[in-house]
N, C-alpha and C positions, 0 to 999 in steps of 0.2 A: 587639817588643823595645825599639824606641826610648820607647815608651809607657810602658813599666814603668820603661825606667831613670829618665826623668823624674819617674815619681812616687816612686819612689826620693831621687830628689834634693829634692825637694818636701816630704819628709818627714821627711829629714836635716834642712833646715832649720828648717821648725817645729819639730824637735828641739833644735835649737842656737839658736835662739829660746829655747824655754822654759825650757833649762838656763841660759843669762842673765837671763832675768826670774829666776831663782829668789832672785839675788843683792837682789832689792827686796823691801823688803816691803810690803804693802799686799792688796785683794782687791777683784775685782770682784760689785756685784750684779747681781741680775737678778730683775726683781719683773712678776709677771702673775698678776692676780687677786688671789687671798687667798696666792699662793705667793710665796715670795722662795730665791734660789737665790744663796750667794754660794760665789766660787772663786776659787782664787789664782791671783795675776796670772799665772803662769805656765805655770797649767791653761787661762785664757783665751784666752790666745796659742797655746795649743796648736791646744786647739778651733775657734777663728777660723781658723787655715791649713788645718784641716781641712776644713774648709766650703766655703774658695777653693777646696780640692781638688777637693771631690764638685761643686762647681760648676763650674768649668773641665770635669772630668768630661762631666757633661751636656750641657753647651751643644754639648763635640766630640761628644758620639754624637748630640744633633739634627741637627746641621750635616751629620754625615755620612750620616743617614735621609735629609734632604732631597736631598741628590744623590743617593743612589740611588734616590730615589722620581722624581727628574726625570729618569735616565737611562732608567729603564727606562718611564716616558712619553713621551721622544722615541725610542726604540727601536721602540712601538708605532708614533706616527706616521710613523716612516720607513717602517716592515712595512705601514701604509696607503695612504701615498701610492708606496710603492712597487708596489702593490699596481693600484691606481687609476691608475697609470703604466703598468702592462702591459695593463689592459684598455683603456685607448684607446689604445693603438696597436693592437692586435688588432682596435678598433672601425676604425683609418682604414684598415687592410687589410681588414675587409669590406666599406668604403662602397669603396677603390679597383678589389672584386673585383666590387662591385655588388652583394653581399648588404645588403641594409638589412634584412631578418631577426634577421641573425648582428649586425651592425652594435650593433640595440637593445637584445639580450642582452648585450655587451661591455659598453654604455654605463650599465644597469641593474647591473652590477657596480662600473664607476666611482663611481657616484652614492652606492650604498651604501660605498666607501672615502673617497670623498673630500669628499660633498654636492654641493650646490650651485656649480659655478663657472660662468665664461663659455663657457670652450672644452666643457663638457659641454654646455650649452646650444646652443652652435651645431654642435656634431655632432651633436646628438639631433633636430634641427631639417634636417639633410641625412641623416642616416639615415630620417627619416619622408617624405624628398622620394625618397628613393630605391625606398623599398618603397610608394611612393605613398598614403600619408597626407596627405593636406594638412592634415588639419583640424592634426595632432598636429603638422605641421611650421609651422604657424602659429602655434602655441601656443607652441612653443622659442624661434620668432624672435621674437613677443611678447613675452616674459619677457623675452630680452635686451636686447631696446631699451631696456627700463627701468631698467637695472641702473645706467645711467651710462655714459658714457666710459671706455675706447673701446670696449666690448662693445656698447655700443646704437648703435655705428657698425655691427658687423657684422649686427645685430639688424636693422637696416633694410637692409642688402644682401638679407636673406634674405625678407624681407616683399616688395621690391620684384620678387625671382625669383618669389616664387610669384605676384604680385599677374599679374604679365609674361605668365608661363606656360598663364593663364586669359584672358588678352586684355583686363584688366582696366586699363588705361591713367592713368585717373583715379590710382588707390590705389597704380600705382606712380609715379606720380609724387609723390603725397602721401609715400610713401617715401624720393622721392631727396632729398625738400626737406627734410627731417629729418636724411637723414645730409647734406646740404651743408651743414646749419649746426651739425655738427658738426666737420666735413672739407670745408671749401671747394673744396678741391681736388684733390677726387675725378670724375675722368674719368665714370668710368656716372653719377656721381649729377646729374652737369652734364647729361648727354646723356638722360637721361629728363625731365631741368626744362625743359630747351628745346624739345625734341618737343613736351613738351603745353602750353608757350608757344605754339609755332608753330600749332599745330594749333586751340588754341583763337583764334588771331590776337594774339595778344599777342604784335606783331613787335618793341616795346620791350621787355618781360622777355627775347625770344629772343635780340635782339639785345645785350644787358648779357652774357650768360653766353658772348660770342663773344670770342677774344684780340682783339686788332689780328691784323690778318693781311697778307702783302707781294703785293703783285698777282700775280695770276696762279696762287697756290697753291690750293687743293681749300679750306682753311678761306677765303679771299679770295670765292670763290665761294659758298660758303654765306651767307656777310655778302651776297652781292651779291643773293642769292634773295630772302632775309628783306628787305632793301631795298625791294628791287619789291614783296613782298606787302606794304609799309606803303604803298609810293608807290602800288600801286592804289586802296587806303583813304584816302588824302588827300583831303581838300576843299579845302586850300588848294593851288593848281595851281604856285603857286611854290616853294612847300617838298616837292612831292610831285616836280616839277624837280629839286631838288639832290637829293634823293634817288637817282633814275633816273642823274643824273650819276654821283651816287658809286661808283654799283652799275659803271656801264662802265668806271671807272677800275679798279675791281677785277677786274674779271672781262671782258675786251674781247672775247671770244670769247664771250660770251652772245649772244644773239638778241636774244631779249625785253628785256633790259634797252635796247637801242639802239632796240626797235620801241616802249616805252612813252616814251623820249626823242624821238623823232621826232613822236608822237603828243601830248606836252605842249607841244613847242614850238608844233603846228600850235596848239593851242588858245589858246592866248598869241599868237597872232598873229603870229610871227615864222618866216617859211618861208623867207626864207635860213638862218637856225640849223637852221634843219629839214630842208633841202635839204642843209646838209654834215653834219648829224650822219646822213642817211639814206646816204651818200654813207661816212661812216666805218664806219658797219655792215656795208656790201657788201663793204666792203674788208676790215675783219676777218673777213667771214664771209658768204658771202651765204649768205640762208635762204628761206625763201619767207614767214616771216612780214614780211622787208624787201618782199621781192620784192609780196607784195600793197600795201603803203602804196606802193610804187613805180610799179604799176600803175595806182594809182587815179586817175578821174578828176580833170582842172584844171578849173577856171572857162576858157571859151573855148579847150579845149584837145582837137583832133582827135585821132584815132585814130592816123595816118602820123605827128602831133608826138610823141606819146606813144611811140609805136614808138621814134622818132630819142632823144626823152629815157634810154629802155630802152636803147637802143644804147651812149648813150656810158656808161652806169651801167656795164655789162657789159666796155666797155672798160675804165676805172676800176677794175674788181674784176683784171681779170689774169687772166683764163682759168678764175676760178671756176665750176663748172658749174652751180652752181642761178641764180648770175647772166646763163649763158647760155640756160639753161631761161627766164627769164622773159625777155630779150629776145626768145627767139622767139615765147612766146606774145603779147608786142605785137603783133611782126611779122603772126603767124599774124590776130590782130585789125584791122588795119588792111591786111589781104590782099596781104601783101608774103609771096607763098610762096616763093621763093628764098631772100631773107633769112632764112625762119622754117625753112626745111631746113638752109640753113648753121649756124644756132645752135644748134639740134637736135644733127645733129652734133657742133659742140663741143662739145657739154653730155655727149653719151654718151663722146667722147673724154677727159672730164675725170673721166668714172666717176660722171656720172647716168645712170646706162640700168636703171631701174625702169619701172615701168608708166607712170607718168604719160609718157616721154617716147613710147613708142609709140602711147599712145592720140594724143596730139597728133600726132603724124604723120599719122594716121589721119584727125585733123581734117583736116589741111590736104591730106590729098589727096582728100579728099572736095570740101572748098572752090574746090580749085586747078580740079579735074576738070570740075566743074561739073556731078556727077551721072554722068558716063558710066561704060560699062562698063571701062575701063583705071583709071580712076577708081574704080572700087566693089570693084574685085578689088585694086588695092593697097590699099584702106582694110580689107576685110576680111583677107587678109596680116597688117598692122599692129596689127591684134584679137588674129587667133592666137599675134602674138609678145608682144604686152603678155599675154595669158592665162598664159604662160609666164614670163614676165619675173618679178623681185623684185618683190614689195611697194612700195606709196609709204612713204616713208617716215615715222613717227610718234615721238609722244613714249613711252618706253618707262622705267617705273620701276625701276631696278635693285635696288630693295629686294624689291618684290613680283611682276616684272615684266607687272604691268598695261600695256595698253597707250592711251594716250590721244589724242583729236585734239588738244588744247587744252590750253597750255603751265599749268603752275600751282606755286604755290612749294611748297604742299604735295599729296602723292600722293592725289586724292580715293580712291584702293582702301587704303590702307595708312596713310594718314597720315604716311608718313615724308617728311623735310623733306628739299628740295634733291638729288632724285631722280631727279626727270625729265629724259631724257637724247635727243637726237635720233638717230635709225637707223630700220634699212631689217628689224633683227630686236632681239627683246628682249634686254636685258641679263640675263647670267645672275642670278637670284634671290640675294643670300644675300651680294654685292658689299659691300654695306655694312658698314661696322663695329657690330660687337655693341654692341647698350647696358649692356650688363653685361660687365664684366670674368670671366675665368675667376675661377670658384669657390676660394678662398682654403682650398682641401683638397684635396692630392693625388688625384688620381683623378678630381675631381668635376668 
């Protein structure tokens, strides 16, 4: 309605137009070719508003083709990605049901609404992990790493699960280092770099990927591990020193790190500093790794002196039981069997009563006895209770729970770093924190 009155009016006035021109006189021509065309001015003006008509005209019915040729092209796209929007969620409730079946039929209808994106790719890449394709789930996370930022961040989360999954350590570490320089500060991608730093002995790259940490906490500890395994690697004895130092400042309840302190001062020639750092060890902790540097022979130094040296260590420790354990066995060495019963005693009162301290009973009444029958029948007694007794106590990895004689920064069974833990039974398996993060998809 509005359309017509306007060309109504449009043509009122080229009306009222040409009835004014008619008051001139004159004529327009119009020459093309061999033809010549002339009209009064009046008929001109006519014809001209004519023309603005049919073309004003126009241009509105293109103008108006083109939006409805764009509405009804974003109408399809929505009906697509609409589309493409209900099969992946239908795909994240098969991978949540654990169909990766149904998963890759959902996904296979995505693909045809929507093509190529990131999130089809990495679902298509955990649906192929769920219905156990690797080939095809490598191939997803593949493609995505490449895409760029941030999809080739998830790209390589998924490379480094499956890499993980197969025991492949190498590749996924080659994975984490890709997405950490992407994502610096990404937790699993840290925790796979440093692993196979460690493991490979690259205790400087392990040690870069580590915060500062404040004594005494679980990451202070790990610093202090990685430490000792560089400070065993040192050639130079005084920087392999501060090393050992640092590691005890961090972590004073370590062992090892006080028994390789003890052990660098000896070599540096300084057995007073070696004398109070073996002497601070016992005090945070007696262990028997102290307890052996403790034991060991002096230059001009008997058996009853070494005993007397043991004695006051054990006083020094406060009631520590591994530090009573090994005053007895002085004792028990330099044949002071009263002394080596009483410490005996407080070693089991202090809650060492494993094997080892029965077998040594055993010794010393065999030694005390002198062989006799009162003598062979308590030491056999002290058999049948050690055969009973707990376990000596070992290093125990709480990642794998391997168990080892021989403390090490990294797990020779497992490779996992800063593991090994002292007891009398293994730490349960599985303690450690995952190197991967939960799966970045409901369900997975």
């Amino acid at each position: 309605m509005r359309l017509s009155l306007r060309i109504l009016l449009v043509l009122a006035l080229a009306v009222l137009v040409a009835f004014l021109f008619r008051a001139f006189p004159g004529a327009i021509s119009i020459a093309f070719g061999p033809y010549l065309v002339e009209l009064p001015v009046w008929l001109g003006a006519l014809a001209l508003a004519l023309l603005l008509l049919v073309a004003m005209w126009a241009a509105r019915l293109l103008v108006r083709m083109r939006w409805r040729l764009s509405r009804r092209g974003a109408a399809r796209a929505e009906a697509r990605r609409a589309a493409g929007d209900g099969a992946i969620v239908s795909a994240l409730a098969a991978l949540a049901a654990g169909d990766g079946a149904a998963a890759a039929r959902d996904l296979r209808r995505a693909r045809h609404a929507l093509g190529e994106t990131p999130l089809l790719l990495l679902l298509e890449g955990h649906a192929a992990r769920v219905r156990g394709d690797e080939a095809a789930a490598k191939r997803a996370f593949a493609r995505l790493s490449e895409i760029g930022p941030p999809g080739a961040f998830l790209g390589h989360r998924g490379l480094a699960a499956l890499a993980l999954e197969r025991g492949d350590r190498d590749e996924a570490a080659a994975a984490g280092r890709a997405a950490l320089a992407l994502r610096p500060e990404a937790a699993w991608a840290k925790a796979l770099v440093f692993d196979d730093a460690a493991r490979r002995g690259d205790w400087a790259g392990a040690l870069a990927l580590l915060p500062k940490a404040r004594k005494g906490t679980e990451e202070a500890r790990r610093r202090a591990v990685l430490l000792l395994g560089a400070a065993a690697e040192e050639q130079d004895l005084k920087a392999a020193l501060r090393m050992a130092e640092e590691a005890v400042e961090l972590a004073p309840g370590l062992a090892p790190a006080h028994a390789l302190r003890v052990k660098l001062l000896e070599a540096l020639g300084e057995r007073r500093r070696a004398q109070a750092a073996l002497e601070r060890g016992i005090l945070s902790g007696a262990h028997p790794m102290l307890a052996e540097l403790a034991l060991a022979p002096r230059p001009g130094e008997d058996a009853a002196a070494r005993a007397r040296r043991a004695e006051a260590l054990a006083a020094h420790a406060r009631g520590q039981g591994e530090a009573e354990l090994m005053a007895a066995i002085a004792a028990k060495e330099a044949g002071l069997w009263a002394k080596a019963r009483r410490h005996v005693a407080l070693a089991q009162a202090a809650g060492v009563d494993d094997r080892r301290t029965f077998l040594l009973l055993a010794e010393i009444a065999t030694g005390e006895s002198g062989g006799t029958e009162a003598g062979r029948a308590e030491a056999a007694q002290h058999l049948r209770e050690a055969s009973a007794a707990r376990p000596e106590p070992a290093w125990w990895c709480s990642s794998c729970g391997a168990r080892h004689e021989q403390w090490a920064a990294v797990c020779p069974s497992c490779g996992a770093v800063a593991t090994l833990a002292w007891g009398t039974a293994p730490a349960q398996p599985g303690e450690r924190k995952p190197l991967l993060l939960p799966a970045p998809v409901p369900g997975l």
